[in-house]
C-alpha positions in Angstrom: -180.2 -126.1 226.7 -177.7 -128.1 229.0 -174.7 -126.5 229.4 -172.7 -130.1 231.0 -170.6 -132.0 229.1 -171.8 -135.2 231.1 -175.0 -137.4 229.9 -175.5 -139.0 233.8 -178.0 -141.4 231.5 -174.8 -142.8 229.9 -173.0 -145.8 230.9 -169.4 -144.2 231.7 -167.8 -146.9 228.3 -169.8 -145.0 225.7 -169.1 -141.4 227.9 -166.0 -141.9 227.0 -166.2 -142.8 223.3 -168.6 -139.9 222.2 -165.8 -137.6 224.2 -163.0 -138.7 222.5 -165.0 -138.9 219.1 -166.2 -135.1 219.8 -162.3 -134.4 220.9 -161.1 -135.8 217.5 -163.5 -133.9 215.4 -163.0 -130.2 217.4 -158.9 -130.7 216.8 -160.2 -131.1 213.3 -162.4 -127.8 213.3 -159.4 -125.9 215.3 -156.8 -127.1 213.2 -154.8 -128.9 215.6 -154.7 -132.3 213.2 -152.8 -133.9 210.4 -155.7 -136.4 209.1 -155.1 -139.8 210.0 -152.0 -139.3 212.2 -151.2 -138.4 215.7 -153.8 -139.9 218.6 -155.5 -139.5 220.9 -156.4 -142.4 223.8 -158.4 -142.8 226.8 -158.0 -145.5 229.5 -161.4 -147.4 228.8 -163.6 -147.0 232.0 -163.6 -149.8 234.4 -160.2 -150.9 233.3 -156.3 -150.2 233.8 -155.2 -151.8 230.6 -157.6 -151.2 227.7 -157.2 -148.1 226.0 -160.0 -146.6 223.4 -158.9 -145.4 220.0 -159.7 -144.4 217.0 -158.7 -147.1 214.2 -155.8 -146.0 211.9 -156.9 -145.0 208.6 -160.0 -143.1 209.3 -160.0 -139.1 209.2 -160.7 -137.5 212.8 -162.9 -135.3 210.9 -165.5 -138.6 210.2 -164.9 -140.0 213.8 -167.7 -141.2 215.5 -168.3 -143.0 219.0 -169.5 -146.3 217.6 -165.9 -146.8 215.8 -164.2 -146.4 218.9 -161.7 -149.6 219.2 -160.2 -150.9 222.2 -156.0 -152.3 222.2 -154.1 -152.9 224.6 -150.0 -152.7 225.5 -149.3 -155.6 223.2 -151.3 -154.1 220.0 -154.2 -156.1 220.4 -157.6 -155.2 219.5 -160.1 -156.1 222.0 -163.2 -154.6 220.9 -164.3 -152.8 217.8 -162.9 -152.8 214.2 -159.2 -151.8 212.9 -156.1 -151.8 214.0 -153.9 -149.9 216.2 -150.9 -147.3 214.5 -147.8 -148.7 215.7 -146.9 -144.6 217.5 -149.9 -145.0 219.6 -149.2 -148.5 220.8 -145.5 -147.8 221.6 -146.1 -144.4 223.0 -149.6 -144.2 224.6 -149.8 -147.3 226.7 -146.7 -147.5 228.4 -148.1 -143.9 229.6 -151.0 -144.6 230.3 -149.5 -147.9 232.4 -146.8 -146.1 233.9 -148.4 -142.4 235.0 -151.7 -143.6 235.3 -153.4 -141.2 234.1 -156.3 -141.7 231.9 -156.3 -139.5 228.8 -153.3 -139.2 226.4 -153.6 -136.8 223.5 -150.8 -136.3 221.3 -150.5 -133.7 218.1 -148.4 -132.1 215.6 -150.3 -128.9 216.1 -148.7 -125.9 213.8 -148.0 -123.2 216.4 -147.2 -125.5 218.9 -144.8 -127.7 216.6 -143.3 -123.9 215.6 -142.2 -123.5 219.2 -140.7 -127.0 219.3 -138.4 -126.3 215.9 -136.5 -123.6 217.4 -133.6 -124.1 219.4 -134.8 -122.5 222.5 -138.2 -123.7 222.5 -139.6 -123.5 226.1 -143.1 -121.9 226.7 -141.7 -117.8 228.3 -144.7 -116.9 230.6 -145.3 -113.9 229.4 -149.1 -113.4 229.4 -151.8 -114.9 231.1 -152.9 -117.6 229.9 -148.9 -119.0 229.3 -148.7 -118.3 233.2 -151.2 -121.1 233.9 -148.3 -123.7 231.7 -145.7 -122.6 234.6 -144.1 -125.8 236.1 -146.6 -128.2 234.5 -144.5 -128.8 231.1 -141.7 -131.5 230.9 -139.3 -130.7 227.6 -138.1 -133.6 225.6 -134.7 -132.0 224.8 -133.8 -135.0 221.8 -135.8 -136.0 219.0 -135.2 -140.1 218.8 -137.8 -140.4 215.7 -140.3 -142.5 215.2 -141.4 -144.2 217.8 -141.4 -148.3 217.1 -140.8 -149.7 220.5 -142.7 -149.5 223.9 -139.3 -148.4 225.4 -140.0 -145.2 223.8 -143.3 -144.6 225.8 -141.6 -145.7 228.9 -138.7 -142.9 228.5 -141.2 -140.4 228.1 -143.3 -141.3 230.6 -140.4 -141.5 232.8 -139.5 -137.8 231.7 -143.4 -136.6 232.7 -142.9 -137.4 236.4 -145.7 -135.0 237.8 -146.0 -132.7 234.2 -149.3 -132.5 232.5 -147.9 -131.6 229.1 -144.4 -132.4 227.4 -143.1 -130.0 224.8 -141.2 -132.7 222.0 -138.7 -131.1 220.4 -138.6 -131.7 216.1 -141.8 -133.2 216.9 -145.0 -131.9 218.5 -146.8 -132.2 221.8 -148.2 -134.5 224.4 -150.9 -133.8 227.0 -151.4 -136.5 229.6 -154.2 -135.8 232.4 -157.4 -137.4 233.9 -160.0 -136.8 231.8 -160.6 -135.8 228.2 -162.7 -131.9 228.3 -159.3 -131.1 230.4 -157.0 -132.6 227.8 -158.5 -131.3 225.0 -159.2 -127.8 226.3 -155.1 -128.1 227.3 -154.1 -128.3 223.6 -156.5 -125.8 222.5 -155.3 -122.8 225.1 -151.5 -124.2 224.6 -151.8 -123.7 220.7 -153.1 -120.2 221.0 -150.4 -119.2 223.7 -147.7 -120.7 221.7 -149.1 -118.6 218.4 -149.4 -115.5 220.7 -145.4 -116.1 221.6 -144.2 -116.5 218.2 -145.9 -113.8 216.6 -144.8 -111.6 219.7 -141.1 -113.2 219.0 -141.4 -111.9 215.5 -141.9 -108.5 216.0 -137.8 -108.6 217.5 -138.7 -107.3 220.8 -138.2 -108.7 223.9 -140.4 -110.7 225.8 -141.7 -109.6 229.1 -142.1 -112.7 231.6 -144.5 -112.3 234.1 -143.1 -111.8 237.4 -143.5 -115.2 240.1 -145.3 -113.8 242.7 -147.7 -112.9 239.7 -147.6 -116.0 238.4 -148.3 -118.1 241.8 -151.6 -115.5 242.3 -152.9 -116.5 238.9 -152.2 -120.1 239.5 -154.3 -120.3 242.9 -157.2 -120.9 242.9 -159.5 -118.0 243.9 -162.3 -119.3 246.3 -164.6 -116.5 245.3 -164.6 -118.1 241.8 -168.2 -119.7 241.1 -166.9 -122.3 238.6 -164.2 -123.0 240.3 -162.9 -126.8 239.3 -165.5 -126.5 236.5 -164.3 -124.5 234.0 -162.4 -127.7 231.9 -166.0 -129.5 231.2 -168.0 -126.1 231.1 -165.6 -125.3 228.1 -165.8 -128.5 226.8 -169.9 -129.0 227.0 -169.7 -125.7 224.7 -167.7 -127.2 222.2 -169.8 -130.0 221.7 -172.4 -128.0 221.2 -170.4 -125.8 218.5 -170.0 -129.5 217.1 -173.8 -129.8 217.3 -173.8 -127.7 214.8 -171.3 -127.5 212.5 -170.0 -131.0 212.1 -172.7 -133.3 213.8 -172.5 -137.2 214.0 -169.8 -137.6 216.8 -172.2 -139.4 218.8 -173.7 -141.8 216.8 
């Protein structure tokens, strides 16, 4: 059994589409969905301007690389079937266009959206995993709603400078890095830290932050680690192969 993520037999295009076809279905099996809505997009592979997605109107749970669609900034499908939800356009590509970076996942995940209702809602680091979030999350202070112009995608963009993840207050989450097992397993770890904080919250205690020199030891790098710079695709391989077996078809 392989534990890599990678098929080196696959051409890098349809990589990418089983990926985000697997990505859709785990946030399914973790609970981080809400059916048809939110998205997630990838920068299609040998481009800067073509962005893969799944077409509006079919569950994440039924997503499969071959329905993978391509748009670009304008709305435009390139390649596949179905159209493009107006959110992803508007948000997603100036993002993708303006930070370069070439995965964009965006949810209404429940713990995570908990956090973002409350009037102090930034991410206390306060156990371990939380500590690895230090300095990487931009905070969206004002909900504008829905999002129906590419000027939208531009502000927040603009507001993710050199952050990985932006906390959206009334709304929900945004992860925007370089490569889909490190996206996806970003929103997984950040749902369960943000559970761990509220249920801790609810207790009426007080929090314990960690302390920074902590914090900056946890963050570096240890160079006795053997997986070091591995760890996002070794944790997303074994996903897939969870999906292997519980809700097959992402490939096909």
């Amino acid at each position: 059994m392989s534990i890599h993520a990678i098929d080196s037999n696959l051409d890098p295009v349809t990589q990418a589409k089983i990926d985000l076809a697997a990505s859709l279905r785990l946030a399914v099996y973790h609970e981080l969905e809400e059916g048809i809505d939110n998205h997630f997009t990838v920068t299609e592979p040998g481009s800067d301007d073509r962005y893969l997605v799944l077409p509006f109107g079919l569950h994440w749970s039924e997503a499969r690389a071959s329905d993978m669609m391509s748009f670009n900034e304008a709305g435009e499908t390139l390649d596949g079937d179905g159209v493009v939800e107006l959110s992803a356009q508007c948000i997603h590509a100036p993002i993708h266009r303006i930070t370069g970076r070439r995965v964009v996942f965006h949810t209404h995940q429940n713990w995570a959206l908990a956090l973002n209702m409350l009037e102090d809602n930034r991410l206390i680091p306060a156990c371990q995993t939380s500590a690895f979030f230090e300095g990487i999350i931009a905070y969206d202070d004002h909900y504008p709603g829905t999002a129906d112009t590419l000027e939208e995608g531009e502000r927040l963009a603009q507001l993710i400078g050199d952050k990985q993840v932006v906390f959206l207050k009334n709304h929900g989450v945004l992860v925007a890095v370089d490569s889909i097992a490190r996206a996806y397993r970003m929103l997984y770890m950040l749902e369960r830290v943000c559970r761990a904080q509220i249920r801790a919250m609810s207790t009426g205690s007080r929090l314990q932050p960690i302390s920074a020199e902590v914090i900056r030891q946890v963050q570096t790098p240890d160079p006795k680690d053997r997986h070091k710079g591995e760890r996002d695709n070794l944790f997303f391989a074994a996903m897939k192969r969870l999906l292997d077996r519980e809700m097959p078809g992402y490939a096909d």
